[in-house]
Structure formats: structure tokens, C-alpha cells
C-alpha positions as CSV (number, residue, x, y, z in Angstrom):
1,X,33.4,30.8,-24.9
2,X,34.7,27.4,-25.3
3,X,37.2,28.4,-28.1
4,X,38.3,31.4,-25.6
5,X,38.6,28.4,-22.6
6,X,40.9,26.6,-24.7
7,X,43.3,29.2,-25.8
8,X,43.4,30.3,-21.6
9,X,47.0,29.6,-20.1
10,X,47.1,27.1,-17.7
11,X,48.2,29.7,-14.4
12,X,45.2,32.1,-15.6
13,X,42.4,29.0,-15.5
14,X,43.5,27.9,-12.2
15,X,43.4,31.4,-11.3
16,X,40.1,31.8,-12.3
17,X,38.9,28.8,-11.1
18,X,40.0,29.6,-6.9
19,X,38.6,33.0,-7.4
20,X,35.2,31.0,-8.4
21,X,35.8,28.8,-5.4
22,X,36.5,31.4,-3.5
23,X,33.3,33.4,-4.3
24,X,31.2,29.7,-4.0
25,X,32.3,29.8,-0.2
26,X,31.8,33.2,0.6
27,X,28.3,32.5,-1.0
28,X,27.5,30.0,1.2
29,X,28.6,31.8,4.4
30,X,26.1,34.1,3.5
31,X,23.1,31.7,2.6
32,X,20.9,31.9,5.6
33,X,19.9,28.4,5.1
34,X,23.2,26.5,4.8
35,X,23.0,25.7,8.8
36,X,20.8,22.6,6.8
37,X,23.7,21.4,5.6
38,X,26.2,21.6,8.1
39,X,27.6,18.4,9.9
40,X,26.3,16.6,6.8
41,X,28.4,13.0,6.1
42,X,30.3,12.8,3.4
43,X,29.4,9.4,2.8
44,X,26.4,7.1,3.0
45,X,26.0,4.3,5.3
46,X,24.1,1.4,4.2
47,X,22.8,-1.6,6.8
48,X,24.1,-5.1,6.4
49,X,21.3,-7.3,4.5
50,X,19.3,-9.6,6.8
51,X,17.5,-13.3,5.5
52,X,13.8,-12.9,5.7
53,X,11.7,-14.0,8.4
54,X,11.0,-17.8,8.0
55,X,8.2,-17.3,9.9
56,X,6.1,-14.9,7.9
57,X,8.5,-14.0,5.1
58,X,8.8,-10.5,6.1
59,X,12.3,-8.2,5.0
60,X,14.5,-7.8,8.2
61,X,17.0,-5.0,8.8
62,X,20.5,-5.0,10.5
63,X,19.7,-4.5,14.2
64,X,16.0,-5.2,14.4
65,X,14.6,-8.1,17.3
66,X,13.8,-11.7,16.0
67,X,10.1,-11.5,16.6
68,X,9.5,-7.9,15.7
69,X,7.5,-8.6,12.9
70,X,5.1,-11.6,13.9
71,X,6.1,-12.5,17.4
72,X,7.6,-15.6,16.1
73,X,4.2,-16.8,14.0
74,X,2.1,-16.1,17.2
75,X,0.8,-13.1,14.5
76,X,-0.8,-13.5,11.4
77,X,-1.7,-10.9,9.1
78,X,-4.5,-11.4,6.5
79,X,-3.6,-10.5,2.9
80,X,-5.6,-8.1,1.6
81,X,-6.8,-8.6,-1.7
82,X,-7.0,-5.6,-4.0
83,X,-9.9,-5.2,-6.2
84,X,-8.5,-5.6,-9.6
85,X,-10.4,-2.5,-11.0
86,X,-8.6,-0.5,-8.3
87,X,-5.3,-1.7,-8.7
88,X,-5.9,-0.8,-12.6
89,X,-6.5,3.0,-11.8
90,X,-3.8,3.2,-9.1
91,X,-0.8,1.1,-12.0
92,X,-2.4,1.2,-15.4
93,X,-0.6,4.1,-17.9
94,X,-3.9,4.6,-19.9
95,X,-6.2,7.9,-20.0
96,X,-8.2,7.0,-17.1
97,X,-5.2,5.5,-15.0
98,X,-3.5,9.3,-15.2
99,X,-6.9,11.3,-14.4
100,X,-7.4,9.3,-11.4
101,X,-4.1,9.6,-10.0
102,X,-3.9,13.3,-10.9
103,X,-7.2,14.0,-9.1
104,X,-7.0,11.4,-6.5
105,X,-7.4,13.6,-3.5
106,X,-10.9,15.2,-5.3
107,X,-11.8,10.9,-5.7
108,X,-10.8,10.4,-2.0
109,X,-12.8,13.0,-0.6
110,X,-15.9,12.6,-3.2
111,X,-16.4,9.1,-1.5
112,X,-15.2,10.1,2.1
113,X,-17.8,8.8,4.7
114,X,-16.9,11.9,7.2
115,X,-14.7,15.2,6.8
116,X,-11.7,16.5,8.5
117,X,-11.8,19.2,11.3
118,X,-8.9,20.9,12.6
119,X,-8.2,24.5,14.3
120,X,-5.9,25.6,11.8
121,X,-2.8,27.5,13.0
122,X,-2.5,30.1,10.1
123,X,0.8,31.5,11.5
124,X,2.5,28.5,10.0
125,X,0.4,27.4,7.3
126,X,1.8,29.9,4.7
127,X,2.0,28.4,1.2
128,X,4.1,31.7,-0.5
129,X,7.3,30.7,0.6
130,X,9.6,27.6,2.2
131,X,8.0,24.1,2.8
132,X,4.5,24.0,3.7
133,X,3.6,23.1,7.4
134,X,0.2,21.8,8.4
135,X,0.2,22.7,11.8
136,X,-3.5,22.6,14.0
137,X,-4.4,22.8,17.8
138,X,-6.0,20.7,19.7
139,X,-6.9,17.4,18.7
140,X,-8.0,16.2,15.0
141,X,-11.7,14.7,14.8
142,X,-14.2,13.7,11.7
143,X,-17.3,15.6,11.1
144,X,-20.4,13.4,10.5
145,X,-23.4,15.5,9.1
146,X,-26.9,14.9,9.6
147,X,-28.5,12.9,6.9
148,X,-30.5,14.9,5.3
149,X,-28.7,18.0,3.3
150,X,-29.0,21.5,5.1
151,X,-28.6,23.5,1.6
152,X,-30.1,20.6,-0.6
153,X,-26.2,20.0,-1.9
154,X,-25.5,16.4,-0.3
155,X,-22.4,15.3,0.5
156,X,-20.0,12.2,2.6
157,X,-22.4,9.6,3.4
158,X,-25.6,11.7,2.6
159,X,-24.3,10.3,-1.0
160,X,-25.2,6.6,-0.3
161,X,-28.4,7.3,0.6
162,X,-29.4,7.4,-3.1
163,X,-30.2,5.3,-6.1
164,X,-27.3,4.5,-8.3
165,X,-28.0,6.9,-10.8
166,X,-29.2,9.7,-8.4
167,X,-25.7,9.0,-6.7
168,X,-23.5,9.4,-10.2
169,X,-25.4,12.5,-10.6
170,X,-24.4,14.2,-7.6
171,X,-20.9,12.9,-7.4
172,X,-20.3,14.3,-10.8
173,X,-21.2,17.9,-9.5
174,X,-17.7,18.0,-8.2
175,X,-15.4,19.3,-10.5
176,X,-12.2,17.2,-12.3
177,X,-14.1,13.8,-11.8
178,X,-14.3,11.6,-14.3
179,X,-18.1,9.6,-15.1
180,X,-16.3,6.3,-16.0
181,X,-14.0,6.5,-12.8
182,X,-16.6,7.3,-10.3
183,X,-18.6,4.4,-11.5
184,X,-15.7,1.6,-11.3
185,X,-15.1,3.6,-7.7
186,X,-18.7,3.2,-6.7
187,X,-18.5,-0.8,-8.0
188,X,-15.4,-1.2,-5.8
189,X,-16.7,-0.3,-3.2
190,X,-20.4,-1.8,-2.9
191,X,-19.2,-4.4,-0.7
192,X,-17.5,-2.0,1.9
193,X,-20.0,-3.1,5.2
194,X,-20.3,1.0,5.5
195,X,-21.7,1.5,2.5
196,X,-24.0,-1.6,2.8
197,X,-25.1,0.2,6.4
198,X,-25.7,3.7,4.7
199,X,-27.4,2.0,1.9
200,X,-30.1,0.3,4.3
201,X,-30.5,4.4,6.2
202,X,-32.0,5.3,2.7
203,X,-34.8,3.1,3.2
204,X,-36.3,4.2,6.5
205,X,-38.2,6.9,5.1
206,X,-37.8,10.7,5.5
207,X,-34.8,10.8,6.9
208,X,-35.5,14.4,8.2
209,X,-37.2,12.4,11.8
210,X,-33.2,11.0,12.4
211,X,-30.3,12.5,13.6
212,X,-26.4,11.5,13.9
213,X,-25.5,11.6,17.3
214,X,-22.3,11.0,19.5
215,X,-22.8,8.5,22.3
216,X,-21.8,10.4,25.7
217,X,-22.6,7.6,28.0
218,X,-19.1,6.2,29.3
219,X,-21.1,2.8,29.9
220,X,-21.1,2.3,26.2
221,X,-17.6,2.1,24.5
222,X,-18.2,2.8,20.9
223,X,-14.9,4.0,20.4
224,X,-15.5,5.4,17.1
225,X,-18.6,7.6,17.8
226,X,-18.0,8.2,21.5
227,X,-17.6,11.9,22.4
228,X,-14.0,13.2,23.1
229,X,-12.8,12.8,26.0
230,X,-9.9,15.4,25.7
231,X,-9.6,18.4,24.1
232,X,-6.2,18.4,23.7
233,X,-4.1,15.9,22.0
């Protein structure tokens, strides 16, 4: 093909190449999704560079208010410091670095307090074709289950409510986790004040004589456990 290329005369490749111009456009004419690309710049357009804040140190963009970031120093933000075992999993390039991040949604939901709940709308949330949409109704909330297990399986913060060993067993029901992960996850977080608080439930006895409950009174503002107030958000 390249040997045939060369020998081409010069009017019969410029020929060929409008025709294939030619057919490129009335390709895209006919593409039902090249509206996406219409009115598209031709060029990029990049903000002027800005000093940082002296205040705080923060990056600034071209256009953005003085105080924006810390209202002048009246706002201070406390560093958080990143447990070093953590930081490993989410940077390191060894074995265990690449199974974590590979199965990190599995990890984050293994040690999940609560779960999600939504009301789905499944005439968008189609995964054969185009980009996936997560679409629900209504307003998202977390589910809290009761502490003790309804089909002996536990599960969110049912988990804390065991010994350490006990715990590692039941995490590692779940499949693609790793033993060696979900212990440095379980170090990492000891301190959280949550799972110090779901710790201490584990010694109050059977915990089949409590109950989670949602605060209804509006006297009490909980915030995180009241009851909706809306069912639409």
C-alpha cells in the first residue's frame, strides 16, 4: 500500500484525498451525536496566574474575590493528618496498594457505618448503551439497621459490635477483600469516635432489648438522626 502511495500522481492523491474529506463530512452530517460537538472553540483559553493567598497560602484564579478562600484569616482550616498506613494503600505501587484501589468501593462499603437508599429511576439507569445516569426520586437518606442481625449475616455497624477477631472473620465473608488490608483498615480507623461509640453498644448485653430509632420530636435537633422533614428534595 505504501509502495502503491508513492508511485500515485500528485492530481490523483489530492483527488483521493477531497473525496475522503468529502465522505468524512457527509459522515458526520449523519452522526446523530455530532450536535455535541457543534459550537465547539477551536482554541483553549487558559486564566491569567494569580499569587497565592498570603493569608492562608491557598491557589487563587483570575477573577475570584480577595477573601474567598479564608475571609481574609478570619477562617482557619485544620490540616488533616493522614494516617500513614492509609496514605500507603491509597500511593504505594506494591501488591496490596493495587488490590485496595482496585476493590476500593467493596473496602468502602465493608466498613460503611449506614447504607444508601434511593428510589431508583430505572428508565434512565440503563448500563447497555451511552453514559451511565444515576438518576433517583425523592430525596437520598442512609439506612441504619437494628443491631442485632435479622438473617444472622451482620453487616455496617452491626460489624463493630464484635471482638477483633470475630470482626476480621465476618468482614472477610465479602468477596475480593484482602485479610492484610482489612486489618490495617480496621487499625486506621480504631480511633474514629464512631467506632469507639459502636464499640461500647457491644457491651450492654443482648442487644436484641435495643433498637435504632429516629428522633421525631422537633424540640430535639439531632440533625443527623432526626426524621425527614421532606420527602422531596
Amino acid at each position: 500500500m505504501a509502495d502503491a502511495n508513492a508511485n500515485m500522481e500528485p492530481h490523483a492523491m489530492e483527488a483521493m484525498t477531497q473525496n475522503l474529506s468529502d465522505f468524512t463530512r457527509e459522515t458526520n452530517i449523519d452522526d446523530p451525536y455530532d450536535f455535541v460537538y457543534a459550537g465547539l472553540p477551536k482554541e483553549h483559553r487558559a486564566l491569567k496566574g494569580q499569587p497565592p493567598c498570603v493569608k492562608c497560602g491557598a491557589k487563587k484564579i483570575q477573577y475570584e474575590f480577595p477573601t474567598f478562600c479564608c475571609m481574609n484569616g478570619k477562617t482557619t482550616l485544620k490540616a488533616l493528618e493522614i494516617p500513614p498506613e492509609l496514605y500507603n494503600l491509597f500511593t504505594s505501587q506494591c501488591e496490596l496498594g493495587k488490590m485496595f484501589r482496585k476493590n476500593i468501593r467493596a473496602y468502602n462499603t465493608n466498613f460503611s457505618f449506614a447504607s444508601m437508599g434511593v428510589k431508583l429511576d430505572k428508565t434512565y439507569n440503563v448500563r447497555s448503551s451511552g453514559v451511565y445516569t444515576f438518576r433517583v426520586n425523592g430525596g437520598i437518606y442512609h439506612r441504619m439497621d437494628q443491631l442485632v442481625p435479622r438473617d444472622g449475616q451482620p453487616r455496617y455497624l452491626q460489624l463493630y459490635f464484635y471482638d477483633a477477631e470475630s470482626e476480621l472473620e465476618h468482614r472477610l465473608q465479602w468477596p475480593n477483600l484482602d485479610k492484610e488490608i482489612v486489618k490495617i483498615l480496621s487499625r486506621v480507623l480504631a480511633p474514629n469516635p464512631y467506632v469507639q461509640t459502636f464499640r461500647t453498644l457491644g457491651n450492654l448485653g443482648p442487644l436484641d432489648k435495643y433498637r435504632v430509632e429516629l428522633n421525631a420530636s422537633v424540640k430535639v435537633d439531632q440533625r443527623l438522626y432526626n426524621r425527614p422533614t421532606t420527602s422531596e428534595v
